[in-house]
MDTraj code that builds the backbone (N, CA, C; nanometers):
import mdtraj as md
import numpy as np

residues = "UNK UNK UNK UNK UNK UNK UNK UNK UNK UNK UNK UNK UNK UNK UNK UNK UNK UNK UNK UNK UNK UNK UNK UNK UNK UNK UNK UNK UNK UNK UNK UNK UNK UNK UNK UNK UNK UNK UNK UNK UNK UNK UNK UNK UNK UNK UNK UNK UNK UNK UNK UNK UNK UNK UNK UNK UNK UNK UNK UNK UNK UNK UNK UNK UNK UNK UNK UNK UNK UNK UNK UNK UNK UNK UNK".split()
xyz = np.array([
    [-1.0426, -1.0201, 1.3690],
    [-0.9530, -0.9213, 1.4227],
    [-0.9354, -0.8122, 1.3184],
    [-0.9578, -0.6935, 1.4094],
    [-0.9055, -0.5545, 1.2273],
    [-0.7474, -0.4595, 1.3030],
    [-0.7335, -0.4504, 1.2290],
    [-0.5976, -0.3875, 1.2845],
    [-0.5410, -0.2804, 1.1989],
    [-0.5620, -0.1603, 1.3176],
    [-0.5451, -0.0301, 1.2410],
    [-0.4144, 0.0408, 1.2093],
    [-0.3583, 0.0354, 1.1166],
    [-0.1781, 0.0260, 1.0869],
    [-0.1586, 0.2141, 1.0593],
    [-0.0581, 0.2733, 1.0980],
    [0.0207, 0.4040, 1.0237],
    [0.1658, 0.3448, 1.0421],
    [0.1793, 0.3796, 0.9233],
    [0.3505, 0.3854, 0.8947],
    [0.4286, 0.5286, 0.9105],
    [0.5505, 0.5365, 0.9277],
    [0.6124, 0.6732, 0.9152],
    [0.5904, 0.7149, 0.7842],
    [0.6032, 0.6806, 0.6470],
    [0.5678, 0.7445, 0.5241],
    [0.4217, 0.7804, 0.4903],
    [0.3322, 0.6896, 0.5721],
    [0.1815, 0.7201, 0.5418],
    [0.1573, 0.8231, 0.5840],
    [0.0415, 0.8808, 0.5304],
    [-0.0425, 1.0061, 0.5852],
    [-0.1411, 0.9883, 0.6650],
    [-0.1851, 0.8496, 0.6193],
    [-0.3094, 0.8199, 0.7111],
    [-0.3096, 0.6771, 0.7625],
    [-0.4158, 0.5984, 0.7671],
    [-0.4173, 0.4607, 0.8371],
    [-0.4895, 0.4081, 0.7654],
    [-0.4317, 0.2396, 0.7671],
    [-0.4844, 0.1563, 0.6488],
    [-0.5880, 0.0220, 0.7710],
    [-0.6808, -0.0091, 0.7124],
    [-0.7282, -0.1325, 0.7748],
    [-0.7150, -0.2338, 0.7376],
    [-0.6684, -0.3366, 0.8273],
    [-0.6004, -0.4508, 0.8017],
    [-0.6835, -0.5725, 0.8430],
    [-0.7677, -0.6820, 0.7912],
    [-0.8095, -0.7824, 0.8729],
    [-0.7802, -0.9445, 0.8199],
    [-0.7573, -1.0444, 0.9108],
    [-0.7598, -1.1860, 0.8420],
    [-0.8534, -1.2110, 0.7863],
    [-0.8650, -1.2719, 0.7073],
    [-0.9298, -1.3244, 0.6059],
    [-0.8862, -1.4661, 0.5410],
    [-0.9364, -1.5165, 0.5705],
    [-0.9388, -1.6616, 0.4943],
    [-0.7476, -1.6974, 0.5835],
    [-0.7244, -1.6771, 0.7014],
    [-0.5974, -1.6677, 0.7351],
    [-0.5102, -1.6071, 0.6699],
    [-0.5485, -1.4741, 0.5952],
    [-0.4047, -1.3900, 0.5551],
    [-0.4751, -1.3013, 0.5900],
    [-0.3457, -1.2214, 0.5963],
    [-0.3185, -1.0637, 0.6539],
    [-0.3914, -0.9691, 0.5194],
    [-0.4886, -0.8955, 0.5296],
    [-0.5483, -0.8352, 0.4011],
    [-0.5692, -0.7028, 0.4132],
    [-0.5265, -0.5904, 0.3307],
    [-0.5816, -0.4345, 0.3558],
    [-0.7332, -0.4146, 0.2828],
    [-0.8021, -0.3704, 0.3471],
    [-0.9346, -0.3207, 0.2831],
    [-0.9429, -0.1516, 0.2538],
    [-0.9658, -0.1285, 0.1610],
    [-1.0196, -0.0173, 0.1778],
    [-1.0829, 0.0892, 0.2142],
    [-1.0178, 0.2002, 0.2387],
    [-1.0782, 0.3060, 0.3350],
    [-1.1466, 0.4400, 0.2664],
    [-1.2076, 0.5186, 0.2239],
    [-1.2745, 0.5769, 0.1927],
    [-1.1912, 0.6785, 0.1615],
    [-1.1525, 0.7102, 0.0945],
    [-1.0554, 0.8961, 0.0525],
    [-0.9234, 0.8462, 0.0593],
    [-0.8663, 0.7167, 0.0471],
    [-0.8026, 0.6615, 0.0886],
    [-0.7081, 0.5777, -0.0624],
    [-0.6042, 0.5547, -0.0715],
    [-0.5140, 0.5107, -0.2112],
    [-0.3810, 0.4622, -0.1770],
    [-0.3269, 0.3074, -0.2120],
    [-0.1975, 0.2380, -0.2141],
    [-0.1532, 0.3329, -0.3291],
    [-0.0379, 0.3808, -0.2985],
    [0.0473, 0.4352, -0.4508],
    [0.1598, 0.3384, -0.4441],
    [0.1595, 0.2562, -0.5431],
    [0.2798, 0.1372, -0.5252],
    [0.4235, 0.2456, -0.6349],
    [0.5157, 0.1868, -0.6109],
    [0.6322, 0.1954, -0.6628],
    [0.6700, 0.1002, -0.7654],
    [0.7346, 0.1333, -0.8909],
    [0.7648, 0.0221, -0.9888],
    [0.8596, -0.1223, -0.9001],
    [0.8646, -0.2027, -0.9668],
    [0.9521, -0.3088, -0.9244],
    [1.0728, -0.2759, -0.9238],
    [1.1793, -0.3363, -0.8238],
    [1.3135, -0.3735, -0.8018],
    [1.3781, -0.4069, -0.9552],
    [1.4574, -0.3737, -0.9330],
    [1.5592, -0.4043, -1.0769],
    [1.5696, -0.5750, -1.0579],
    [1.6102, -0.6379, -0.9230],
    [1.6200, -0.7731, -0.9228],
    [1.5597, -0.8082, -0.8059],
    [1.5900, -0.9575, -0.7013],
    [1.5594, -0.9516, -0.5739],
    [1.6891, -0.9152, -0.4574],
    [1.7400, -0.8229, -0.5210],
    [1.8119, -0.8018, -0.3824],
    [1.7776, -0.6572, -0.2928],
    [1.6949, -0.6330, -0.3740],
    [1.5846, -0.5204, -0.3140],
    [1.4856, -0.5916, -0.2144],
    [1.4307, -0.5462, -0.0782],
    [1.3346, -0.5497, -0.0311],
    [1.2110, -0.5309, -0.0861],
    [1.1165, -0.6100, -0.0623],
    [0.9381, -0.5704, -0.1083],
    [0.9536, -0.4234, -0.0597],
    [0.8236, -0.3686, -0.1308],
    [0.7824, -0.2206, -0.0562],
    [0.6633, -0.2270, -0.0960],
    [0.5949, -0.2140, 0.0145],
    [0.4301, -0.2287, 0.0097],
    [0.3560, -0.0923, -0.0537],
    [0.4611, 0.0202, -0.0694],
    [0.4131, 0.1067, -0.1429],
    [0.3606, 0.2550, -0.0297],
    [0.2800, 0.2772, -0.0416],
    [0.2503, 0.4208, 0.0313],
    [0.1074, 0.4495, 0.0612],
    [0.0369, 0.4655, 0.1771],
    [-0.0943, 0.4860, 0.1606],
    [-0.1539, 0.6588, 0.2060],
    [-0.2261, 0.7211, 0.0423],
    [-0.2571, 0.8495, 0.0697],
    [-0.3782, 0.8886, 0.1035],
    [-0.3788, 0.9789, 0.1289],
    [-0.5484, 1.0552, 0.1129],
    [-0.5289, 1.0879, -0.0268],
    [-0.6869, 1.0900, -0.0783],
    [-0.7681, 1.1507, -0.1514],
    [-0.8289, 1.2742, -0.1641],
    [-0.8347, 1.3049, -0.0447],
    [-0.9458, 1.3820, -0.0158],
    [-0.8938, 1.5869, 0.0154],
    [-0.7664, 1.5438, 0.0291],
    [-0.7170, 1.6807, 0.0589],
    [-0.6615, 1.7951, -0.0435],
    [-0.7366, 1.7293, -0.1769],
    [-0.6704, 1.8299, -0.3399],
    [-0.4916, 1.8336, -0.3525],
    [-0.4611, 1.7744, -0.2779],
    [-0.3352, 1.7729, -0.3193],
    [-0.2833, 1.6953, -0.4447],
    [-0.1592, 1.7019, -0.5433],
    [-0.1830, 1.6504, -0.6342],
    [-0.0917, 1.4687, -0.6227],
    [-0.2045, 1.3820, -0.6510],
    [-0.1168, 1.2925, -0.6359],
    [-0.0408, 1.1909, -0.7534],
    [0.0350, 1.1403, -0.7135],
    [0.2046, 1.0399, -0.8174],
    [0.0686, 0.9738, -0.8747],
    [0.1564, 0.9405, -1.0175],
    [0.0951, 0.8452, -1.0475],
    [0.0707, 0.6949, -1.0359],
    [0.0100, 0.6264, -1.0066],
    [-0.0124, 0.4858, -1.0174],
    [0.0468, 0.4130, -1.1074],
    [0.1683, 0.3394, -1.0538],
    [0.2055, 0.2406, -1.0864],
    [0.1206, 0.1282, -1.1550],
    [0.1253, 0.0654, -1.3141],
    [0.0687, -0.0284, -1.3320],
    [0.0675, -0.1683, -1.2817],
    [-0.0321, -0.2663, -1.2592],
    [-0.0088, -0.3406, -1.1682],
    [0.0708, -0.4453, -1.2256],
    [0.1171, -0.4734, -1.3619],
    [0.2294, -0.5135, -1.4028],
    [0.3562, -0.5069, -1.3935],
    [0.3849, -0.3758, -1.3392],
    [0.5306, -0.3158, -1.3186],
    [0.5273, -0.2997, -1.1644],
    [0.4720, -0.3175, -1.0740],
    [0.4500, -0.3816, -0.9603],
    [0.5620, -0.4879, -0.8949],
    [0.5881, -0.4853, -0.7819],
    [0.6790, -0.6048, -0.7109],
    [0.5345, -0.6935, -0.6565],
    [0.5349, -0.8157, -0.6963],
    [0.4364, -0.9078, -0.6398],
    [0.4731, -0.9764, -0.5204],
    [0.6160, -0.9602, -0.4686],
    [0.6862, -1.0270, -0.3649],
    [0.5689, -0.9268, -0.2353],
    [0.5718, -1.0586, -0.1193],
    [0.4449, -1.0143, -0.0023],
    [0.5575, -0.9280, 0.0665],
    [0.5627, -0.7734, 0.0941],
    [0.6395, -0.7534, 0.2305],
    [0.6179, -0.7053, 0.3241],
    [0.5007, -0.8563, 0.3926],
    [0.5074, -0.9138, 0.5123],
    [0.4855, -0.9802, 0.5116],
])
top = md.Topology()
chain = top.add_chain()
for i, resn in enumerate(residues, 1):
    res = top.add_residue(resn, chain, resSeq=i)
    for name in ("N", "CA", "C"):
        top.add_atom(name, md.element.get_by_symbol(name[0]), res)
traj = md.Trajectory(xyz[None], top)
């Protein structure tokens, strides 16, 4: 099954398929997760972060290291 997701904050659409029974994003071509640093604690919600284009010269945030990252799944 692939399943083609837009969010209200996205610009574009992410592809989504099971895999090994989890829910997995693959990569799309011109395409970038910009994650957000982690929650101060857990009483914050996950945030899966933001998915941009590449491709349109606009200038984009920087990338979060994947250390400073929320590892919590949110979904």
């Amino acid at each position: 099954m692939q399943v083609l997701l837009r969010d209200q904050d996205d610009d574009c659409f992410g592809l989504w398929m099971l895999q090994e029974g989890r829910l997995v994003e693959f990569a799309i071509p011109h395409t970038e997760r910009i994650h957000q640093p982690a929650p101060p604690n857990e009483d914050f919600s996950p945030d899966p972060g933001r998915l941009r284009r590449t491709d349109q010269g606009n200038a984009q945030p920087e990338q979060t290291p994947e250390e400073l990252r929320d590892t919590r799944s949110p979904w």
